[in-house]
PAGU-622416 format. One record per atom (N, C-alpha, C): x, y, z. Coordinates in steps of 0.02 Angstrom, whole numbers, plus 50000, padded with zeros to 5 digits. Layout:
<nodes>
XYZ
...
</nodes>
This chain:
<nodes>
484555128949877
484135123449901
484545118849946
484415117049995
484555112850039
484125109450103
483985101250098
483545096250141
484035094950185
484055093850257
484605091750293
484505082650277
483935081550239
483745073450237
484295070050186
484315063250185
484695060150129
484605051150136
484575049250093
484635042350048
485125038350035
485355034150056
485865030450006
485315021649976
485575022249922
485575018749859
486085016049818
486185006649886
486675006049856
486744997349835
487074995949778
487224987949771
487804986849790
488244982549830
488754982249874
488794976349891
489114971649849
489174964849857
489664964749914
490354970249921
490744966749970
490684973150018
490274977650005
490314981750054
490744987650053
491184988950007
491534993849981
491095001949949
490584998249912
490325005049881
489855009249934
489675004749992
489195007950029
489645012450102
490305009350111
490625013450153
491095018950118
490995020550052
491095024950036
490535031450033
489955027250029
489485034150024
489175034450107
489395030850159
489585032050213
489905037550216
490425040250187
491065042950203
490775049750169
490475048850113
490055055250090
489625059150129
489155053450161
488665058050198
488895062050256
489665057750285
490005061850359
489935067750335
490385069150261
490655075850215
489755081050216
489305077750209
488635081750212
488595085150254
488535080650302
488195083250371
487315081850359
487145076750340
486775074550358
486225074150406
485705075750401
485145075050476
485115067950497
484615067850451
483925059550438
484405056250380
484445051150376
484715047150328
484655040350330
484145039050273
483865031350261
484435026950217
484395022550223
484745015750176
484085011050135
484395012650072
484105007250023
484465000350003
484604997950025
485134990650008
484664985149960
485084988349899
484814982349841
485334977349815
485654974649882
486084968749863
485794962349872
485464960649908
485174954049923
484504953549872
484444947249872
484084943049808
483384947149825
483174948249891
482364951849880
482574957949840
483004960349845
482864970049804
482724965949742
482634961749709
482404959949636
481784962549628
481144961649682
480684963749689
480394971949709
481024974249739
480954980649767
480644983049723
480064988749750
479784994849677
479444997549736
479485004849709
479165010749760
479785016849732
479185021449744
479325029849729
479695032549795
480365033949767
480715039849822
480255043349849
480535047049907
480165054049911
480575058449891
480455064449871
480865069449819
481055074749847
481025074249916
481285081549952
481845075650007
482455079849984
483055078350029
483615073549960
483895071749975
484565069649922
484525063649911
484835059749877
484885051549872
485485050949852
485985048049882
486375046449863
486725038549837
486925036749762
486655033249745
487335026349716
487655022349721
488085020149726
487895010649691
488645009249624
488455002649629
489255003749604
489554995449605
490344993249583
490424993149505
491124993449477
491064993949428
491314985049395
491244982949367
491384975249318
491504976449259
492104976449236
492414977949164
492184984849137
492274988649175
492264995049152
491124995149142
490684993749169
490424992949171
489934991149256
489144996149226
488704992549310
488654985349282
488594980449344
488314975649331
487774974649322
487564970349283
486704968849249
486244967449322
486374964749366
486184964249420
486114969549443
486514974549461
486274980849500
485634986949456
486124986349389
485494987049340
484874987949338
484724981849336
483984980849368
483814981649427
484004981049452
483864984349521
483654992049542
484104994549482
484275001049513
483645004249454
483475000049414
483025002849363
482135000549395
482054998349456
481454997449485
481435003949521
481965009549530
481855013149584
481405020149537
480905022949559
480705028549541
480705035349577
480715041149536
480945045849592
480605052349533
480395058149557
480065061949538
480785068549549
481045069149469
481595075549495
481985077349567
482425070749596
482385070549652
483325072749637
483485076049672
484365075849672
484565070949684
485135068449642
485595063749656
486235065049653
486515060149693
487535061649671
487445052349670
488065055249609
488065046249583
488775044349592
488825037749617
489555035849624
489775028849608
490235026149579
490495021549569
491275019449575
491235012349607
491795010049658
492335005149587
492935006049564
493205000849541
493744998449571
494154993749539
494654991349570
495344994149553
495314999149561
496165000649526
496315001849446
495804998849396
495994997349328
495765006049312
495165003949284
494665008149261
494305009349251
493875013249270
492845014849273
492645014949207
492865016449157
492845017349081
492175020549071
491565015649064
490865018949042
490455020049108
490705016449156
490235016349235
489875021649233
490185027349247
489795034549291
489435034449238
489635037449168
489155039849125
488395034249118
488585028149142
488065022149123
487405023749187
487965024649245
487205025249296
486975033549294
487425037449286
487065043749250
486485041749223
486625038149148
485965036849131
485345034449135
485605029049176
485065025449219
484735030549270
484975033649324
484615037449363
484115043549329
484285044549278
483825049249241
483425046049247
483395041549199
482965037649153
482135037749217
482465035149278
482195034249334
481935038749374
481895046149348
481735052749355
482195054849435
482955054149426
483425058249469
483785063249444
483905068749469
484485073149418
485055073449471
485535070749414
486245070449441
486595077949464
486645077649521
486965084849521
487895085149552
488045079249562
488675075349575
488855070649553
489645068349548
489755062649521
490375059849562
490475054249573
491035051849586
491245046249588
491945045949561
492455037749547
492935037149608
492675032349647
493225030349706
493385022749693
494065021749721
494465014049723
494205012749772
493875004849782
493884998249826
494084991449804
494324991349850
494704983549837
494404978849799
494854975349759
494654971349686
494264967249713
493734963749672
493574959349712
493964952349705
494214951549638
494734945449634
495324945649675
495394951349724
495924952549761
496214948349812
496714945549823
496994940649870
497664940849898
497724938649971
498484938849993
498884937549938
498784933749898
499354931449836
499284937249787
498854939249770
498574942849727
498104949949739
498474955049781
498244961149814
498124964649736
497384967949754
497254971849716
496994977349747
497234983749756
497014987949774
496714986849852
497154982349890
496904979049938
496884983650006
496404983350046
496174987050088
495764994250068
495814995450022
495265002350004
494625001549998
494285006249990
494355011850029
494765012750079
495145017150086
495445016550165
495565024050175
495865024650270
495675031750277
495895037550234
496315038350169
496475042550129
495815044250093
495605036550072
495105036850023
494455039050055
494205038350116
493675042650158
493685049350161
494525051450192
494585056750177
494285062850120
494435060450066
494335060250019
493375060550000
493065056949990
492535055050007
492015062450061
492165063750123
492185067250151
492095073450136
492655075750088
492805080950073
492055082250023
491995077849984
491605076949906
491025077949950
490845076549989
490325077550017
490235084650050
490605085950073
490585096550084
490575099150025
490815097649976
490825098749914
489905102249881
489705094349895
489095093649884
488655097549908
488605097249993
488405101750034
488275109550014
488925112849998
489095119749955
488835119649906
488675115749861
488335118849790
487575118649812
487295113049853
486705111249876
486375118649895
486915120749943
486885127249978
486515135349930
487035134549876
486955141549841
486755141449782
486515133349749
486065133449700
485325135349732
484845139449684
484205140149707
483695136149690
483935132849638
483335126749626
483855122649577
483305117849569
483745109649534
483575112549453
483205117449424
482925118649343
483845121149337
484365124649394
484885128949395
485615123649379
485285115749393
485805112649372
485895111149314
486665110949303
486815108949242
487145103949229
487025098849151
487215091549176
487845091849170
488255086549195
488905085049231
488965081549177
489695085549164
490435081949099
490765077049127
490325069549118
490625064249132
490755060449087
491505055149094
491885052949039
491605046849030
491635044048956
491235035648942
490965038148860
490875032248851
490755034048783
490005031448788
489525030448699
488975028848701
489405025748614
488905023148591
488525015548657
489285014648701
488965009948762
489365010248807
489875003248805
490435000748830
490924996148772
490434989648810
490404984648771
490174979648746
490594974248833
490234971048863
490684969348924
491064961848890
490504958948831
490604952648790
490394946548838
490394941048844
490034933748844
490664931148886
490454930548970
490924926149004
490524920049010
491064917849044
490964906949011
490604908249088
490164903149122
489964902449173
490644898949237
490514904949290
491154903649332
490774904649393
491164901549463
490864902849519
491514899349574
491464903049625
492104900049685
491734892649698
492304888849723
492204883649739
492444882149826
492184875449845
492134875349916
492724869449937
493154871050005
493474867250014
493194865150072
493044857350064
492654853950117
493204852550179
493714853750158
494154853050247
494094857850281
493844864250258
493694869150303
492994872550303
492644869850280
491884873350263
491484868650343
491304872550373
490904873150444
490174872450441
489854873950372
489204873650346
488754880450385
489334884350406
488704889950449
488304893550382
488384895650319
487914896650291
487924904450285
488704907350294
488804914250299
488854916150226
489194911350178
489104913350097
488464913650052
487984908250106
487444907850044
487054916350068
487074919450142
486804927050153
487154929850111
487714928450098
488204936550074
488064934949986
488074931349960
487664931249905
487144934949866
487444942549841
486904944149804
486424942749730
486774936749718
486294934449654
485844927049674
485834924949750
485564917649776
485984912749760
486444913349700
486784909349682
487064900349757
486944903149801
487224898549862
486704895349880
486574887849878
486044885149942
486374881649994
486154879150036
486464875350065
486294867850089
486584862850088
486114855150082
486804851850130
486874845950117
487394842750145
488134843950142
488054849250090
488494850550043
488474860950038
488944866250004
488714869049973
488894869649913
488184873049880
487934869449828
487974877649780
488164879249738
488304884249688
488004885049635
487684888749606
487264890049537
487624894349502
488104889949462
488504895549418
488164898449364
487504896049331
487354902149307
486964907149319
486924907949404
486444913549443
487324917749456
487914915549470
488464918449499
488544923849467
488884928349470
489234936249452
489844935249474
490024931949489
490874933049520
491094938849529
490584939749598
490764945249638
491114944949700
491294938549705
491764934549766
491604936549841
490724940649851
490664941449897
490784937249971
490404931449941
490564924749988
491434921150002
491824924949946
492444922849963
492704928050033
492324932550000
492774939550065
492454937950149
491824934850110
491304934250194
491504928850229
491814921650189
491964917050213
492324916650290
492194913650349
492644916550404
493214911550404
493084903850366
493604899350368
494134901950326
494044903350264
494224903550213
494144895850157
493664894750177
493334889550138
493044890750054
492844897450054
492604899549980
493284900049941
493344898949901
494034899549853
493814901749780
494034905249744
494054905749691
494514904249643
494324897849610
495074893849567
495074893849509
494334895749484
494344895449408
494864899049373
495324895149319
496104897349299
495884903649259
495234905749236
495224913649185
495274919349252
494824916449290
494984921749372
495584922249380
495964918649409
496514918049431
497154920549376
496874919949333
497374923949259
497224929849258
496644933249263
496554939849247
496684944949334
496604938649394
496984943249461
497754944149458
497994940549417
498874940649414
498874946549376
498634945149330
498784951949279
498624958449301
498004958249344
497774965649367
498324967649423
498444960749475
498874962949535
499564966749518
499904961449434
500304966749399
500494970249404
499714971649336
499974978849298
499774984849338
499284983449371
498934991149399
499164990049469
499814992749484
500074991449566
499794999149596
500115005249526
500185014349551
499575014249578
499555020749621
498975020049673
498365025749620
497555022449603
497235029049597
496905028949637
496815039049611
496555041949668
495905045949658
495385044749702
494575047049688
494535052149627
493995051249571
493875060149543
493335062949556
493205066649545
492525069549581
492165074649524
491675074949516
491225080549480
490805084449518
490865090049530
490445093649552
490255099949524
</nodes>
């Protein structure tokens, strides 16, 4: 079986998980290929049925070894009638722990069958000149890479004869899946000597968390501290200071310096 069509399906606060399944579809070869972008505050509303002929490829970040509750839902409005999927998830260097196996389950649930899997590194998002985490990745190794997974894909697509022929994919995570536990409410803060008021953090904001007034103005308990608006910032006006952030980027910049490298299921 093989559609030259394909899908991406992706939450991508900084933009990392979606230029990786960029990097997948090169590896396809791809015809037609639509984008679903459920990062901004409307995909809350998104709902509508895939169409079920051609691939979807389907992508969100990982947060403590974990999808975020935000993409979550998101990704649990999407419906799809036995449609192929390859599922992928982006962490920072540490570890994916329950991720893959979690949106595995979710995309079922949502009538997709996983017929791929994959764990690629993008840059932390607590990541900073002081505090590099996995900084600059994806990068061209990691496309490379990426690329490949995607011919990969292509080939089985190729010489399986139907989707009843797949079989489910031995992916690692446990059940129940680990517990992420109760963070205190946190959110970057603004330095008014350099904030311009253009209003580039409250767009890059996938939880709305940003308005903007005389001032900007933060809803820490809409935030995810996904530091999108720190990365989008062009002054560098967004900062992230809260001391548990800033404790747990020292420690990650640390301990996890060795480089990892993509795994793939196919």
């Amino acid at each position: 079986m093989h559609d030259n069509s394909a899908t991406l399906v992706y939450f991508s606060p900084t933009g990392t998980t979606r230029k990786v399944l960029k990097g997948i579809i090169e590896g396809l070869q791809a015809g037609t290929v639509h984008e679903i972008d459920l990062t901004p505050p409307s995909a809350e509303g998104y709902d509508r049925a895939l169409k079920t002929e051609g691939l979807t490829l389907i992508g969100a970040p990982v947060y403590a070894g974990r999808i975020p509750d935000t993409a979550v839902q998101r990704l649990k409005r999407l419906k799809a009638d036995k449609t192929p999927a390859v599922i992928v998830v982006v962490y920072g260097n540490r570890a994916y722990e329950d991720a893959l196996l979690e949106l595995s389950t979710i995309v079922r649930e949502t009538g997709f069958i996983p017929i791929a899997a994959g764990a690629f590194i993008g840059e932390h998002s607590y990541s900073t000149m002081t505090t590099p985490i996995a900084a600059g990745r994806p990068d061209p190794q990691d496309l490379d890479q990426a690329r490949v997974f995607g011919a990969l894909i292509r080939e089985k697509l190729e010489r399986i004869p139907s989707l009843e022929d797949i079989q489910a994919l031995p992916l690692p995570g446990d059940f129940p899946f680990k517990d992420p536990g109760v963070w205190p409410e946190m959110s970057p803060t603004v330095r008014e000597d350099l904030c311009n008021r253009c209003g580039i953090c409250a767009e890059a904001c996938p939880a709305g968390a940003i308005a903007m007034d005389t001032t900007v103005l933060t809803d820490k308990k809409r935030c995810i501290d996904c530091c999108a608006c720190v990365k989008a910032c062009p002054t560098g006006a967004r900062v992230m200071e809260e001391p548990l952030i800033q404790q747990i980027a020292h420690w990650l910049s640390e301990t996890f310096t060795q480089r990892k490298e993509p795994e793939m299921f196919v």
